[in-house]
C-alpha positions as CSV (number, residue, x, y, z in Angstrom):
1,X,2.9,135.1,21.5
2,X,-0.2,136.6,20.9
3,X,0.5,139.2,23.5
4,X,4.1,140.2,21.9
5,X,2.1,140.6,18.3
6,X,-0.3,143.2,19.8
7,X,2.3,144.9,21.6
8,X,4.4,145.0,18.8
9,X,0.9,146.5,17.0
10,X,1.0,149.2,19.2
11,X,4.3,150.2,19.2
12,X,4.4,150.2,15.7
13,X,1.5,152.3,15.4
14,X,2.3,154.9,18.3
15,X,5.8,154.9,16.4
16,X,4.1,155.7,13.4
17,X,1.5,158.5,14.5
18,X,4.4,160.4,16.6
19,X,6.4,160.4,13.1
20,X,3.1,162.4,11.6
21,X,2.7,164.4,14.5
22,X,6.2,165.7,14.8
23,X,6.9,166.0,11.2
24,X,4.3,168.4,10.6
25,X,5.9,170.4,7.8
26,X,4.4,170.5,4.3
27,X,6.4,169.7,1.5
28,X,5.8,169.7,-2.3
29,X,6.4,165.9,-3.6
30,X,7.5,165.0,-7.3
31,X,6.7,162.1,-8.6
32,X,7.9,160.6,-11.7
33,X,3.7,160.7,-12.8
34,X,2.5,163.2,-11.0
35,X,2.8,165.9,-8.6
36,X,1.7,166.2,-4.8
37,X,1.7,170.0,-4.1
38,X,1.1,169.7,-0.3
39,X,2.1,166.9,1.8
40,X,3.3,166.6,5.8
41,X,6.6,165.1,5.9
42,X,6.2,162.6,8.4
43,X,3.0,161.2,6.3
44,X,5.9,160.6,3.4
45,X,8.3,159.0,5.2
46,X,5.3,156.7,6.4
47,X,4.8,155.7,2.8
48,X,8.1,155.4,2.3
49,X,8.9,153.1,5.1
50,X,6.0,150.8,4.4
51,X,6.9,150.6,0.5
52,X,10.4,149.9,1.7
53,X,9.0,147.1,4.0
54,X,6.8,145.9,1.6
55,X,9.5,145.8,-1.1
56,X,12.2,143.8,1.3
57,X,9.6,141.2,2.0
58,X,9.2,140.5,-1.6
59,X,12.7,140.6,-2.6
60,X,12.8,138.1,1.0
61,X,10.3,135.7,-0.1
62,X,12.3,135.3,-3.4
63,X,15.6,135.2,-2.3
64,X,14.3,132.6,0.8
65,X,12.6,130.6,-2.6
66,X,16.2,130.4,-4.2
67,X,18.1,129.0,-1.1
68,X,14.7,126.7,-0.2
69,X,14.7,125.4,-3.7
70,X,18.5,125.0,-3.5
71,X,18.7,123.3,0.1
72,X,15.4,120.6,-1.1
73,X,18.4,119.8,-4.4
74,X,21.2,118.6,-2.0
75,X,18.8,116.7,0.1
76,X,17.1,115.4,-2.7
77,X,20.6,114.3,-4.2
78,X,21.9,113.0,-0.9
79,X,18.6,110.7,-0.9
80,X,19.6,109.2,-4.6
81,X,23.0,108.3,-3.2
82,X,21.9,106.7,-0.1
83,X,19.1,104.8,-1.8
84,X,22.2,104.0,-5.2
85,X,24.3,102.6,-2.0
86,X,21.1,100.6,-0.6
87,X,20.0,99.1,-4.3
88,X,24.2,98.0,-4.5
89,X,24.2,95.9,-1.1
90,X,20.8,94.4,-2.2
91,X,22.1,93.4,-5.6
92,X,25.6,91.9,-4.0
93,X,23.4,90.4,-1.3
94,X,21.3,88.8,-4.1
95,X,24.2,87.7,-6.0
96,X,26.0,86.1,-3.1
97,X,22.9,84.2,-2.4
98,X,22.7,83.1,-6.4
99,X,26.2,81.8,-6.2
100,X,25.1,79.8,-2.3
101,X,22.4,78.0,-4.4
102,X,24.4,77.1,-7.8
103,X,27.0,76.0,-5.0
104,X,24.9,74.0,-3.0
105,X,22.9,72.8,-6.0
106,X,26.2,71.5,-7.1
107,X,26.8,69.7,-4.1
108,X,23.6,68.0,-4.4
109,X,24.1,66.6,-8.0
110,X,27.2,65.2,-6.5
111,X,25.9,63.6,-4.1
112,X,23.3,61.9,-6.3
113,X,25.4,60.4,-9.2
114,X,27.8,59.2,-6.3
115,X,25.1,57.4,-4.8
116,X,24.4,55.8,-8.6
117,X,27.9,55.0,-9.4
118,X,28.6,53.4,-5.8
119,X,25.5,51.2,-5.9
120,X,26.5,48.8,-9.1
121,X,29.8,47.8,-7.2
């Protein structure tokens, strides 16, 4: 990988000096603040293509934020559903276990006062 990054370096960078090289022509640049009187052509598209770059990447990172922060949202809500669907077998889970105990408490006591009314006979 590192290998691809320095070739990619030195494309990039032959690319670039052969733009200023064969673009030689001077040119008079207006800016909205100020004025350039003499400048070689390929030097401004240089700066325009690195401004460009450097623009697209911001507007990139932001955009990239937006879905990231939107994608985290629907796993986030998927996650409170699973774990609503979780806490609602645990409660029916409990419940059916309350009503095994009242039931089979129940059977106990009648056990008991069956034993007490059988024994006085």
């Amino acid at each position: 990988m590192r290998y691809v990054l320095v070739l990619l370096l030195i494309a990039v960078f032959g690319y670039a000096l052969a733009l200023v090289l064969l673009n030689g022509t001077e040119l008079a640049v207006d800016l909205w603040f100020t004025q350039i009187p003499a400048m070689r052509l390929g030097l401004l598209l240089l700066f325009t293509l690195a401004i460009g770059i450097v623009a697209g990447l911001l507007l990139g990172v932001q955009v990239f934020r937006v879905f990231q922060t939107s994608w985290e949202i629907k796993r986030l809500r998927k996650d409170i559903d699973y774990l609503r669907k979780e806490q609602i077998q645990t409660a029916q889970l409990a419940a059916a276990e309350a009503v095994a105990n009242v039931r089979h408490e129940k059977t106990v006591l009648d056990v008991h006062t069956e034993d007490k009314t059988s024994k006085p006979l």
